[in-house]
C-alpha positions in Angstrom: -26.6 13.0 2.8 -26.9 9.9 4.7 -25.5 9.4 8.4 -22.3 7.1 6.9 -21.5 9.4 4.5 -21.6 12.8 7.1 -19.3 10.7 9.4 -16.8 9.8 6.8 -16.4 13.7 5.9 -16.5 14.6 9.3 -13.7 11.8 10.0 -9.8 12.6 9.0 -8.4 10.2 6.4 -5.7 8.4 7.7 -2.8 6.8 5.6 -1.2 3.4 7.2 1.8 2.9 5.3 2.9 -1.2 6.3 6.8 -1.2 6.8 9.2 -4.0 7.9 12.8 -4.9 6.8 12.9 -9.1 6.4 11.8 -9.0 2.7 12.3 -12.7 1.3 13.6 -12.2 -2.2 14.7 -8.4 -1.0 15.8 -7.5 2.8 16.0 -4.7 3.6 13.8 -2.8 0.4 12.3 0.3 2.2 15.3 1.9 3.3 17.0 1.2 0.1 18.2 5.1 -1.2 17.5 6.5 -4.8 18.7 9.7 -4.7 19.6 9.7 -0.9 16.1 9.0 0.5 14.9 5.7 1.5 12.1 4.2 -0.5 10.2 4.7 2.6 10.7 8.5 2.4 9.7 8.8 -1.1 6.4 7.0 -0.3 5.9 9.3 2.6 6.9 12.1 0.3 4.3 11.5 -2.3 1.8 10.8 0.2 1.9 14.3 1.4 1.2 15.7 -1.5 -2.4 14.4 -1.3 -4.7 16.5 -0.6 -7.1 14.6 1.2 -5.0 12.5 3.6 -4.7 14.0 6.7 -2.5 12.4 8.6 0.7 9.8 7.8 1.2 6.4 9.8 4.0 3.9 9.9 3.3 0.6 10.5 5.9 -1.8 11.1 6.4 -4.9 13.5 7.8 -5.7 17.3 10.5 -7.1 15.6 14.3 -5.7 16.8 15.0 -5.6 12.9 12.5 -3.0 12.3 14.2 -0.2 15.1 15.7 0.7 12.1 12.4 1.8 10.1 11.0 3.4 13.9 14.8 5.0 13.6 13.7 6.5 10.8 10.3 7.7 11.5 11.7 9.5 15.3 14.2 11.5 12.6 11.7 12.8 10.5 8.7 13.1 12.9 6.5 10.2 11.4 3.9 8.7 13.1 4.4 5.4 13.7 2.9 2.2 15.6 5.2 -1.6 16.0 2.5 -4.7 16.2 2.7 -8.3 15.0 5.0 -9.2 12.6 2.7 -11.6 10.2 -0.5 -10.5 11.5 -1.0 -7.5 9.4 -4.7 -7.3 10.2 -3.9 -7.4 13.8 -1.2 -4.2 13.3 -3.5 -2.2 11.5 -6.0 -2.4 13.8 -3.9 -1.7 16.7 -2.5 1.2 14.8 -6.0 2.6 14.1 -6.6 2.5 17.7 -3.8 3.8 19.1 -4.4 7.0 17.1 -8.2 7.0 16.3 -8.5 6.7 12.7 -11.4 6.3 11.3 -10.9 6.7 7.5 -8.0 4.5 6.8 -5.5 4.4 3.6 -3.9 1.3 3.0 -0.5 1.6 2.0 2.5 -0.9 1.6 6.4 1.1 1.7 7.5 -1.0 -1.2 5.8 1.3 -3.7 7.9 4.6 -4.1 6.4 5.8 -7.3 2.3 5.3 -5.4 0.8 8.5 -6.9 -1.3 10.8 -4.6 -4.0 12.2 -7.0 -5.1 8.8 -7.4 -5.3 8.1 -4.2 -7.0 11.1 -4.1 -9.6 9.9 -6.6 -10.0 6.6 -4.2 -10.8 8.9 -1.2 -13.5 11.0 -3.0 -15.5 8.1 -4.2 -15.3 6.8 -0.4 -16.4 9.8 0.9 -19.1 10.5 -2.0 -20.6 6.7 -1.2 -21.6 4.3 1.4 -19.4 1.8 0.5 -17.0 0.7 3.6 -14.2 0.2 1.7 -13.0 1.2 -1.8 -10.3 -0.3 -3.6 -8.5 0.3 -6.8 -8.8 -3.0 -8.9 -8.6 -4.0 -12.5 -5.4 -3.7 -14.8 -3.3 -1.1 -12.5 0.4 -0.8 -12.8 2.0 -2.9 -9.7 2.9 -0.1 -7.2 -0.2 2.0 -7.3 -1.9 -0.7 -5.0 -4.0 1.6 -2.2 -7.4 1.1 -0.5 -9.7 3.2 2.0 -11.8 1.5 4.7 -13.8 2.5 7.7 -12.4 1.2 11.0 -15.6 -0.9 11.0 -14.4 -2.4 8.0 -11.1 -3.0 9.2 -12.5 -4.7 12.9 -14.6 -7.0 10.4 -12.3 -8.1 8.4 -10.7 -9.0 11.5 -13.5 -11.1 12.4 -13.4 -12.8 9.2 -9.8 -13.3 8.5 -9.1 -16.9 9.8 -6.2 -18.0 7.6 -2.7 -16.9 8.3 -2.9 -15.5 4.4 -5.9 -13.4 5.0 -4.2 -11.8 8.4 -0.9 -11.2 6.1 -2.8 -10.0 3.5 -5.7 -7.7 4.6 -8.2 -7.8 1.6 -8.0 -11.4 0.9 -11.1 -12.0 3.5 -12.9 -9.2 1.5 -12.2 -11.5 -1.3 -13.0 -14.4 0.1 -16.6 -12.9 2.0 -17.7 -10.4 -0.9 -21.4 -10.6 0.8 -19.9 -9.8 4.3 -18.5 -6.3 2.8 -20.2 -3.3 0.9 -17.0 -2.4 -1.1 -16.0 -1.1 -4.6 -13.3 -2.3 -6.8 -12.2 0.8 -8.6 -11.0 0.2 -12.2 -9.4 3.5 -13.4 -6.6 1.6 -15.6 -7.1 -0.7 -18.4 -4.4 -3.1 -20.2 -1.7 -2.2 -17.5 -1.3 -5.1 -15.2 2.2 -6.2 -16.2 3.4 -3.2 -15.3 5.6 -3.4 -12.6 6.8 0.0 -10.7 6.8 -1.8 -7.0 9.7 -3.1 -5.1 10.3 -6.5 -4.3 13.4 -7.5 -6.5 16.7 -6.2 -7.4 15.0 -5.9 -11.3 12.2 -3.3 -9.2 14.9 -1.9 -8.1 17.1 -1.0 -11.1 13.4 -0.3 -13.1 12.0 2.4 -10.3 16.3 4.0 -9.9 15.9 4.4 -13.6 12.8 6.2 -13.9 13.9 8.2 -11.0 17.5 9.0 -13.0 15.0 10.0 -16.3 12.7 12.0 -14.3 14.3 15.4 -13.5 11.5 17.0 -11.4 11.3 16.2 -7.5 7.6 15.1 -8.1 6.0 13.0 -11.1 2.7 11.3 -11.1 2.0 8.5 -12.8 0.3 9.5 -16.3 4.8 11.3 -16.4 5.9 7.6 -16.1 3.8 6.5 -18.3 4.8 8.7 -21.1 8.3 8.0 -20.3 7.6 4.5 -20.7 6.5 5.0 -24.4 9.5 7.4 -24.9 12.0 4.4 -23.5 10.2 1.4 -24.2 13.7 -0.7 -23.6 13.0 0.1 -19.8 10.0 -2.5 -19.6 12.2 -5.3 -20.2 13.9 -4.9 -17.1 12.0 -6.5 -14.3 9.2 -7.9 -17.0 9.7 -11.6 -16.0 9.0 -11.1 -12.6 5.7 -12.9 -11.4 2.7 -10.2 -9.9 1.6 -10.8 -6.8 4.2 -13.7 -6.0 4.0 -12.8 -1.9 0.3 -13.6 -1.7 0.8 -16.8 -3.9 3.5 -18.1 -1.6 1.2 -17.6 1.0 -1.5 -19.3 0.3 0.9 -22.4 -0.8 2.5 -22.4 2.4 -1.4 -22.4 4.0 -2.4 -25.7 1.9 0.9 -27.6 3.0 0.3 -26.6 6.2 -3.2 -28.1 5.7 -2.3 -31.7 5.1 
């Protein structure tokens, strides 16, 4: 076993969950309840039934807003860090530093149903590889969006990440400097990328409540939603208009008018 690999095993995996309340088509999403948690709890609370994280993180920004989310995290004993609002690049680093990570899980609180044994799955082929970051790509359901990167990963795509979009958006100057990164895109899922189970409209909303109404056990993982799904096929029509990836896309619009 190579050195990289030995100091990735030797390393705890850290999860960063990215938190903050001023939502533009949804304020407020992470500490909306479905059956009296917050979204943000039931991410944490899927999380932790990974068996290869080791430790939970909250990061959300500086702004007075988001005391509530730090409110939150001081109640149930979550680890947390407050850093730049936009600059998410800037408060994952400065997260990672404040509590030495070195293996780090990307996570956004906006996807309650995120299932751990896929993450899980993520971590393994990290740890297994040399790559400095591994991501799962390809036709996923919207909400099981997660990544693992090495700190040194994460402090060059700092380097690299000169548009306001690719500091909101942390893998964008992966994307946009493929030969700057040794990195995987993991494609588990096939013919699934309209598949919405993440949280940015009311639709996401009523969707993700209804699964959770359906679903009678505390914990499901995503291969139970998807059989529900074929059971109650009337459920995909809820939030099926809604455009993937629509944060991202405003971003980068607002970057080119801000160009000319």
């Amino acid at each position: 076993m190579n050195s990289d690999k030995l100091l990735k095993k030797e390393c705890k995996v850290s999860a960063i969950i990215q938190a903050r309340l001023d939502s533009h088509r949804l304020p407020g999403k992470v500490l909306l309840k479905i059956r009296n948690k917050t979204i943000l709890e039931h991410v944490i609370l899927r999380l932790k039934k990974s068996k290869r994280i080791d430790e939970i993180i909250v990061a959300t920004s500086n702004h007075k807003n988001d005391s509530k989310i730090v409110n939150l995290c001081k109640k149930k004993k979550i680890k947390y860090f407050c850093g730049s609002k936009n600059n998410l690049v800037e408060r994952y680093l400065r997260a990672a530093i404040k509590y030495n990570c070195k293996n780090i899980v990307r996570i956004t609180a906006d996807c309650p149903l995120i299932d751990p044994f896929v993450i899980d799955e993520i971590i393994d082929i990290y740890h297994k590889s040399s790559y400095e970051l591994v991501t799962l790509s390809g036709e996923f359901p919207d909400g099981l969006d997660a990544s693992i990167l090495s700190f040194k990963a994460l402090k060059k795509i700092k380097l690299y990440a000169k548009k306001n979009y690719e500091k909101e958006h942390i893998l964008q100057a992966v994307s946009n400097n493929p030969k700057k990164f040794k990195f995987l895109d993991y494609e588990k899922f096939s013919k699934l990328g309209k598949l919405r189970l993440t949280l940015d409209e009311p639709k996401d909303y009523d969707l993700i409540s209804k699964i959770f109404e359906y679903m009678k056990k505390d914990f499901f993982t995503i291969q139970d939603i998807l059989n529900l799904l074929l059971q109650h096929k009337n459920l995909l029509k809820i939030n099926d208009k809604t455009i993937r990836n629509e944060g991202l896309i405003r971003s980068k619009n607002n970057e080119k008018k801000n160009r000319y």
